[in-house]
N, C-alpha and C positions, 0 to 999 in steps of 0.2 A: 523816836529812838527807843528800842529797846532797853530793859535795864537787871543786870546780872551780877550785880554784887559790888561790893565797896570794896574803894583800894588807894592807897594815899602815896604818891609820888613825890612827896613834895621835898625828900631829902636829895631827889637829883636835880631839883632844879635851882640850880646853883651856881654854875660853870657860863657865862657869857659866849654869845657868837657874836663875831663882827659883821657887820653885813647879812645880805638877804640872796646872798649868792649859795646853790648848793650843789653835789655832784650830780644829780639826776632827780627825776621826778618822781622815783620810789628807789629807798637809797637803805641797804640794808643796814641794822644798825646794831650794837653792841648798848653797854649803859651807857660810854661816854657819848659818842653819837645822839641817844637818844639826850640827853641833859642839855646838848646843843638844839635839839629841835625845840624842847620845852623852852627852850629861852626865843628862839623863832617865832612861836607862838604867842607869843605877846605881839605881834606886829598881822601876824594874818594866820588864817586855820590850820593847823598841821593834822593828815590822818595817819593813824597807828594803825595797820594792817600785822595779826598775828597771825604765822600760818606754821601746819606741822608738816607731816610727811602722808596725809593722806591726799586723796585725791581731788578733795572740792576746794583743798589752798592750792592745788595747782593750777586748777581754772580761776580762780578766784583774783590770783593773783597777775594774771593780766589784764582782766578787768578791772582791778580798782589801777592798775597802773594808766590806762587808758584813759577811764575818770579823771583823773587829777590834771593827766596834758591835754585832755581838753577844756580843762577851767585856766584855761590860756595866762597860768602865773598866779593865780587867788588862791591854789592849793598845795600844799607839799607832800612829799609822801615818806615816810618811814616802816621797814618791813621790820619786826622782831619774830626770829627763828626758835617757836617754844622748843624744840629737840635742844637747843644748841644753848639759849639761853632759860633755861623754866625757873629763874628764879624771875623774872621778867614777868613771865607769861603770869605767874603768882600773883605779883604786887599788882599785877594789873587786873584780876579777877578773873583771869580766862581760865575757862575748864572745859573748851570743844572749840578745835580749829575750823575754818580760818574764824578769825574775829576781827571788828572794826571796829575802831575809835576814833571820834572827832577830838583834838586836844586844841583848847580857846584858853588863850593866859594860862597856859601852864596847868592847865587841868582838864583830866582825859574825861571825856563822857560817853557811856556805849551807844553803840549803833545798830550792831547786832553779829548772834552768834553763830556759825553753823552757813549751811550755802543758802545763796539767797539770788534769786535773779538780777540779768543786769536791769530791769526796769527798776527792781524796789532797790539796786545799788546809786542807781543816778537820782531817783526820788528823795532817798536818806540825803543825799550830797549837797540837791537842791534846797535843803532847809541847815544843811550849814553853813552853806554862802550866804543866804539868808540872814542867820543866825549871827554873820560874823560882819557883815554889815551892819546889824542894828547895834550891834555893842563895838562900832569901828575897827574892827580887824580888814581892814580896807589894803595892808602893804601887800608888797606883789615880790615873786620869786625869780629869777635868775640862774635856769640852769647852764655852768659853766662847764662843758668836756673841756677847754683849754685854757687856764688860768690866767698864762703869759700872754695869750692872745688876745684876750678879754682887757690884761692892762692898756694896749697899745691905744684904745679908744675908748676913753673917761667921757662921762655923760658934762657937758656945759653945764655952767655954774645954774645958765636956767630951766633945766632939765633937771638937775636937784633938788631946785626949790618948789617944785612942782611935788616932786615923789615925796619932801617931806612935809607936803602939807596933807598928802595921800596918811602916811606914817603916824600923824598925829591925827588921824580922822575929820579933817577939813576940808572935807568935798568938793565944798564950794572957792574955799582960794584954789585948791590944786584946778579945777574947771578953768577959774579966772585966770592961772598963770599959764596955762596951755592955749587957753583964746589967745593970751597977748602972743604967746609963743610963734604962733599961727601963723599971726598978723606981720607979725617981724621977719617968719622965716618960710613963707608958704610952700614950700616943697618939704617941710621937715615931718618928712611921715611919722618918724618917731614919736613928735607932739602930738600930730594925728590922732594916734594911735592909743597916746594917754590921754587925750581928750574923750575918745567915743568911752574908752575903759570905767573913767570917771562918770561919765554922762549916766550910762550903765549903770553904775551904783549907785547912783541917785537916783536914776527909776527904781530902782526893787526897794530901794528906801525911803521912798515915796508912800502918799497915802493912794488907797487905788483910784485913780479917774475911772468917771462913768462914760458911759455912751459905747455905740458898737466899735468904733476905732478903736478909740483906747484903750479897749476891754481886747482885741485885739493884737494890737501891739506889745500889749502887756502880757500875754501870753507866750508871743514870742519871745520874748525876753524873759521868760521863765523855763517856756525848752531852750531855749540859746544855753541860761548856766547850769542847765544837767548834764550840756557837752550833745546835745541832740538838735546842731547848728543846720544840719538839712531840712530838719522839720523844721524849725523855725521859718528857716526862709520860704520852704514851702508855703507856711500858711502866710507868710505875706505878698508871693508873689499870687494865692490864687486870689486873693483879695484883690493887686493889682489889677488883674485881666480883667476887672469888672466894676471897678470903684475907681472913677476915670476919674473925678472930681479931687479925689484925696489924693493922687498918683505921686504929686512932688514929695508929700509927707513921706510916703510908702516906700518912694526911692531912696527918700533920704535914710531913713533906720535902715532899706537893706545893705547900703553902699559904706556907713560903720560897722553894723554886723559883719560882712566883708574882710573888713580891715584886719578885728580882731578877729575872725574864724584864721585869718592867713592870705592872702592873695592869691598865692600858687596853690592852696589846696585845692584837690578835685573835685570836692562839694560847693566852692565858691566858685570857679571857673563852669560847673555847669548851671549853675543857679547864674551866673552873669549872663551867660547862652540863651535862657529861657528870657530872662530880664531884656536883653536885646533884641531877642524874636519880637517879645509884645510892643518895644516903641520902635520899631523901624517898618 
């Protein structure tokens, strides 16, 4: 990450948000908005996207909106409009749109200033997730379009107790209470789903394994959280077609990778198709 000057936030961070629920995946913000991301950020990475009125925050800024919904809930996103607010754009160190910041506990760290391609956008991203695994920023986001819709179905007390072991960076109970979950309720995609999530962050939080496989696997699982979930599977189905031996392993990481890319996306439904051609 690049680095362009000092700048201390620390007087809005002050105002509490309840919950990990938010309006959208890049959500424009004012100061009070932003005081509630920075209190956010104590539970998992929020990014600061500043953009002005020229033309590379207008590219810029569906690209990092895209970044963020493909880190399927491990990132938030916050846009501040330096035209609209530059006293913002100020305390935050920005002097060339668009600009990106990672904010971890309440403290913003640059990423970089100026247009930048989407490779070196999803490579920066890839070492915040990183980043926010090793210091447990592990909580996950909830974006809600409809609020009252969202009460009608409250997550089970054991679905709670899962996400706040996630919350408090307990990797390993949250794993343990989605196996039991599992076990008790085996069609519960949703514990599924926090299981592979979990599993997931304990590999990139892991020390690296050697050997070709895992060296392997572990790569896919490094394009997976840049949001570049085609390559990923790529490089494990073409390992399939050839490494008859490991195939159950291979099925198994692609068919959670799966889960969490989405079921109905059209990168997992045709990665399924190639997956089905080679065992049938």
């Amino acid at each position: 990450m690049s680095n362009f000057g000092a700048f201390d936030l620390s007087s809005l961070n002050q105002k509490p948000q309840a919950g990990n629920q938010v309006a959208g995946f890049l959500v424009k913000a004012d100061e009070t908005i932003l005081r509630q991301y920075l209190k956010l950020s104590e539970s998992f990475p929020v990014l600061l996207l500043v953009t002005g009125q020229d033309p590379e925050s207008a590219t810029m800024q569906p690209l990092v909106q895209k970044a963020i919904e493909s880190a399927q809930g491990r990132l938030a996103g916050v846009e501040i409009e330096a035209p609209t607010y530059p006293e913002l754009a100020q305390a935050l160190g920005v002097s060339q749109t668009p600009a990106l910041l990672a904010i971890l506990r309440g403290q913003p760290a640059p990423i970089f200033q100026g247009e930048v391609t989407k490779d070196q956008l999803l490579a920066a991203l890839s070492q915040v997730l990183q980043l926010a695994v090793q210091n447990n920023l592990t909580g996950s986001i909830q974006v809600v379009t409809n609020p009252a819709e969202a009460m009608q179905k409250p997550l089970s007390p054991e679905h709670l107790a899962a996400l706040q072991a996630i919350e408090a960076g307990d990797m390993e109970l949250a794993k343990s209470r989605y196996e039991k979950l599992i076990v008790e309720y085996p069609n519960d995609d949703e514990a599924k789903a926090g299981l592979y999530q979990v599993q997931l962050m304990l590999r990139l939080s892991a020390p690296k394994e050697t050997g070709e496989l895992a060296e392997l696997l572990s790569l896919a699982d490094q394009v997976f959280v840049q949001g570049k979930a085609a390559e990923a599977f790529t490089l494990i189905l073409d390992r399939f077609a050839i490494d008859f031996e490991n195939r159950e392993i291979l099925k198994g990481r692609l068919l959670e990778l799966f889960v969490l890319a989405g079921i109905g996306e059209q990168i997992v439904l045709d990665a399924r198709r190639r997956l089905a051609s080679m065992l049938f």
